[in-house]
N, C-alpha and C positions, 0 to 999 in steps of 0.2 A: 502449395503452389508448385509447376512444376519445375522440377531442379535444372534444369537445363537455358530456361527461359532466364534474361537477366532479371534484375531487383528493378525497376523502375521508378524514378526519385524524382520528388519535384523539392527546388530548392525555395525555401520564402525567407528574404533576407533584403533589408532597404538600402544597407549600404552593400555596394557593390565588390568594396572590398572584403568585405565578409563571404557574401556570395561566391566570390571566385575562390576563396579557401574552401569554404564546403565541397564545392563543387572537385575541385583538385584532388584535394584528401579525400573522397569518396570514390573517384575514379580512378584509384590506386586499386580497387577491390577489384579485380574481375567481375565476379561476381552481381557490379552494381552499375547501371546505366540511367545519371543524369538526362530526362530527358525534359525538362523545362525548370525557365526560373521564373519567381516573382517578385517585384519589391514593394507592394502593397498588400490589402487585405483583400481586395476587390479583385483586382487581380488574380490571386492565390484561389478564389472561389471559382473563378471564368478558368482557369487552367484545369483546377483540379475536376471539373464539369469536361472538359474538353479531353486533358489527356489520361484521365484514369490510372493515375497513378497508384502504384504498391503501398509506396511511402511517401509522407510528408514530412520536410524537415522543415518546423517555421519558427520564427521568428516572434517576438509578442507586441513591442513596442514599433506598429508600422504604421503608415500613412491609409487614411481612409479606416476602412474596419480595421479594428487593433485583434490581433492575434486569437485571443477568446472570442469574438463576432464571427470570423473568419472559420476558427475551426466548427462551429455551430452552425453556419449557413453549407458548410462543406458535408458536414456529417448527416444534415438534413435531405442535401439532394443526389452528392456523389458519395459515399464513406468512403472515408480510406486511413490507413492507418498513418497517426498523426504523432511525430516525435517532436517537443519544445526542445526549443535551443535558445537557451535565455543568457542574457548577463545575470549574473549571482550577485554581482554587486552592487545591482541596481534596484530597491529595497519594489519599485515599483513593479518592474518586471519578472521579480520572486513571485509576487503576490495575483499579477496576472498568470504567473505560469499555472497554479493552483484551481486558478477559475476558469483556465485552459481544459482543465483535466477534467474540472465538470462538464463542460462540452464535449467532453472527447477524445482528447489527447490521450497518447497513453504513456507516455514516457516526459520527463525533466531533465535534460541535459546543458548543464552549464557551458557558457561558451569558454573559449580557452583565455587565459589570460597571461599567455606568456610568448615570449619571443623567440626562443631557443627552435632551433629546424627539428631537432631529435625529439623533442615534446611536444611541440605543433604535431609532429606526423603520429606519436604516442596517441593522443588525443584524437589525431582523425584516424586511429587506426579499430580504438573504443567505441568512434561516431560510426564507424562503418562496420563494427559488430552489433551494435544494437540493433542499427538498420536492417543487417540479417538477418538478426533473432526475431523481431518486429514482423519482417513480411511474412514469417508461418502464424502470423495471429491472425483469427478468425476476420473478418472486418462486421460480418453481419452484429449489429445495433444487439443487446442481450437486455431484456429489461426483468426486474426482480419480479417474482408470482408473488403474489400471497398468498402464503401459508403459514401452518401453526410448525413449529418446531417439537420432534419426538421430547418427551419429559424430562430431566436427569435423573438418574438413579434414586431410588428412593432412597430417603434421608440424607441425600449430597447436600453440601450447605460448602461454599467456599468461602476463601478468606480472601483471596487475590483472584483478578482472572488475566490471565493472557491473552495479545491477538498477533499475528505475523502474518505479516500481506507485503507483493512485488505490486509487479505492474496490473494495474488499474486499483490499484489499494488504499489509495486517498479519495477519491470519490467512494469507493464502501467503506472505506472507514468514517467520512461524513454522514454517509449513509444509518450507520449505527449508532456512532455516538451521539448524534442530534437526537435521538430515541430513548435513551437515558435519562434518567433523571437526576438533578445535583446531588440529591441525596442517597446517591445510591452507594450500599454500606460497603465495600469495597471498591480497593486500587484495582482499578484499568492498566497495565503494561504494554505497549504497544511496541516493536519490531517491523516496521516498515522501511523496505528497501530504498536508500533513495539516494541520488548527485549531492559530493560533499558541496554546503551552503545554501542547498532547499532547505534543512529541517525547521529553520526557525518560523521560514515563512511557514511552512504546514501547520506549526503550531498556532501561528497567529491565524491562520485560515481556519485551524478549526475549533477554534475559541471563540468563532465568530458563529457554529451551529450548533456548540454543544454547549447543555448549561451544567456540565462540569467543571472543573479547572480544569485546561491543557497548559502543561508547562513541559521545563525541560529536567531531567533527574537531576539532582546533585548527590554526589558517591557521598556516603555516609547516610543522609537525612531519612527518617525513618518514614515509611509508605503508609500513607491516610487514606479511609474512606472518602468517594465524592471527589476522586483526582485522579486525572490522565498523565499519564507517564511516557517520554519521549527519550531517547538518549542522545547524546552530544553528537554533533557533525564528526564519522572517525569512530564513533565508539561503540562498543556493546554494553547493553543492559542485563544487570544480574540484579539478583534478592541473595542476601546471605540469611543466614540460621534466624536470624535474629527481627527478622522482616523490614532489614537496612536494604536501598538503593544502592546499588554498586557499579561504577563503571570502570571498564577498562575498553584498552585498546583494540579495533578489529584485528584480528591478525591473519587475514586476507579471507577469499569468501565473499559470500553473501557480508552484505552491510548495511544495519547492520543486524546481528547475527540473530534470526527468531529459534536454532535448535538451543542454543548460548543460555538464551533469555527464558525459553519454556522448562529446558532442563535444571537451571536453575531453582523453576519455582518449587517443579517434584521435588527438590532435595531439599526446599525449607518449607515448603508446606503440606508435602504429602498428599493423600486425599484431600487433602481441603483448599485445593486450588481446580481453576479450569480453565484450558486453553483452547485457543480454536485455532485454523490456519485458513486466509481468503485467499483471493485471487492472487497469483501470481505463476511464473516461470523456474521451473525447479525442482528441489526436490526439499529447498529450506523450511524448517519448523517441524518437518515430520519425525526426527529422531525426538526432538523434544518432548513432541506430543504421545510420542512412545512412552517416552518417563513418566508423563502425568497419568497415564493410561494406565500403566503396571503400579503406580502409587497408587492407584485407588481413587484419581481425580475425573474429574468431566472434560470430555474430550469434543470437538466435533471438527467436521472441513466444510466450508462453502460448496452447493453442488455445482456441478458443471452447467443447468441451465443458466445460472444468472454471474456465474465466473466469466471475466473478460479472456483470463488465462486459464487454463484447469489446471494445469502442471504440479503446483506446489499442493493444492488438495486433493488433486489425485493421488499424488506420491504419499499422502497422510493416510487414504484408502489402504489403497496398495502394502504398506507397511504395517496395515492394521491397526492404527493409531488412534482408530476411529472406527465404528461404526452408526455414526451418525452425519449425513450429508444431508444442508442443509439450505433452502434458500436464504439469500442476503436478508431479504425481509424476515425473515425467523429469528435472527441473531440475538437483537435488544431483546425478549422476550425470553431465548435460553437463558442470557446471561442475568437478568433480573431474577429468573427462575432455582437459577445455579445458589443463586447469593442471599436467597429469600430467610431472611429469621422467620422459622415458626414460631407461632405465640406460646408463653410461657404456660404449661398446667401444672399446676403443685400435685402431688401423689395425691389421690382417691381413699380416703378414709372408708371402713367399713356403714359410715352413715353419708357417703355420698358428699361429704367436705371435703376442703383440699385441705391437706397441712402443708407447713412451710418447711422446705426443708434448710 
């Protein structure tokens, strides 16, 4: 968009006293120009119809259409780019944020929950960076092609796989894992960027499309076939030597950390791991997916037609991490591909028998 023109914002917020903090903390930005509020859902649809907004900043739990409706009748007739702004501690409106994002949303931003002037403005200083990074995102709707996904190398057979995705990464991530099957002989890892006090709701969002296990890692416990793996609100996920769960602390950065987690798997399973990088903002997962690359593992990046963001799979290009770009709908089918047992043949005796070895 052009840099010169402000950011234009619409605010969706019921209580008014929320409303006018957004609106305050966002017009600190230069850069950014409030120009309508709503305190319903109905509302929020008839503005965002009228004022053609950049951004949306909404709210879930509102009067009339509830926040998920809201961004689904908007995305239908006017798109615009749509950032949640939820209570975290309200287990209902985690879980609407989630079914936001299948609509459309692109971002989950916890509301604040403190008093203090110096972290209030902290926090609308964050709300008013995303919003900036948000308005250079595409708005035009992207939907997945179908197509078949290039083969993995011959005789690839992994043990783990990896995925690292930002923004728009929970709807492809449901996207995929609903596509799985329970028994699928390999741990799922997953590094998804997200606002600390979404993760749990994601996990329960998507244990509700995948007939895996989605759980959360616990450091030590050893990584089973037929299970999704998530890490702590705060934390990074690793794999040690040993094919243990390990987490530690973010120590700033992306959060939490997909280069942490992929590089990881190279160092404890060699070629016999495969990782991929989806959509998001960035350059996260690409040093990762470099390790698994140079170990001898399977590699790929979402393409850019069906990426909400290109940034983090471009940058896995770009670094050569990869030359395999891939539509979202290809994915389930790499990775089933990747992790495939071929069947057993005993050695070929001279009279066409197997023996046993």
């Amino acid at each position: 968009m052009n840099a010169k023109r402000p950011i234009r914002v619409l605010v969706v917020d019921d209580s008014p006293t929320m409303a006018n903090t957004v609106t305050a903390l966002l017009t600190e930005e230069p850069r950014i120009e409030v120009v309508g509020r709503a305190a319903d859902g109905n509302r929020a649809v008839q503005l965002a119809r009228l004022l053609r907004p950049d951004v949306i900043t909404m709210d879930l739990l509102l009067p009339g259409l509830d926040g998920p409706a809201a961004i689904a009748a908007i995305m239908s007739q006017s798109p615009a780019r749509i950032l949640v702004v939820s209570a975290v501690a309200e287990q209902r409106g985690v879980d609407l944020g989630f079914q936001a994002m299948s609509a459309g949303a692109l971002e989950l931003i916890g509301k604040p929950n403190v008093t203090n002037v110096d972290e209030l403005r902290k926090w609308g200083k964050d709300l008013a960076h995303s919003v900036c990074l948000m308005a250079e995102v595409p708005v035009i709707s992207r939907r997945p092609r179908p197509a078949s996904a290039p083969p993995p190398p011959a005789g690839a057979r992994v043990d783990a796989f990896g995925l690292v995705a930002s923004t728009g990464g929970p709807p492809a991530l449901a996207d995929v894992l609903s596509k799985l099957p329970a028994d699928l002989p390999v741990p799922v890892l997953i590094a998804q960027h997200i606002t600390v006090g979404f993760t749990q709701g994601m996990v329960r969002w998507l244990s509700q499309v995948s007939a895996m296990v989605v759980g959360m890692a616990r450091d030590g416990e050893r990584l089973e076939p037929g299970r999704i793996y998530f890490p702590l609100d705060g934390h990074d996920l690793l794999v040690d030597s040993g094919g243990f769960a390990r987490l530690q602390r973010n120590k700033g950065g992306p959060c939490p950390s997909g280069d942490v987690l992929l590089a990881s798997m190279a160092a404890a399973y060699g070629r016999r791991c495969g990782g991929g990088v989806l959509t998001g903002m960035g350059d996260d997962g690409a040093r990762g997916l470099v390790a698994i690359r140079e170990a001898g593992g399977v590699t790929f990046a979402q393409d850019e037609a069906t990426s909400v963001v290109y940034g983090m799979p471009r940058a896995a290009v770009e670094m050569k991490a990869t030359d395999r770009s891939v539509p979202l709908s290809a994915v389930p089918n790499l990775i089933l591909q990747s992790c495939m047992r071929p069947p057993y043949r005993g050695a070929q005796g001279p009279d066409g028998g197997g023996s046993t070895p």
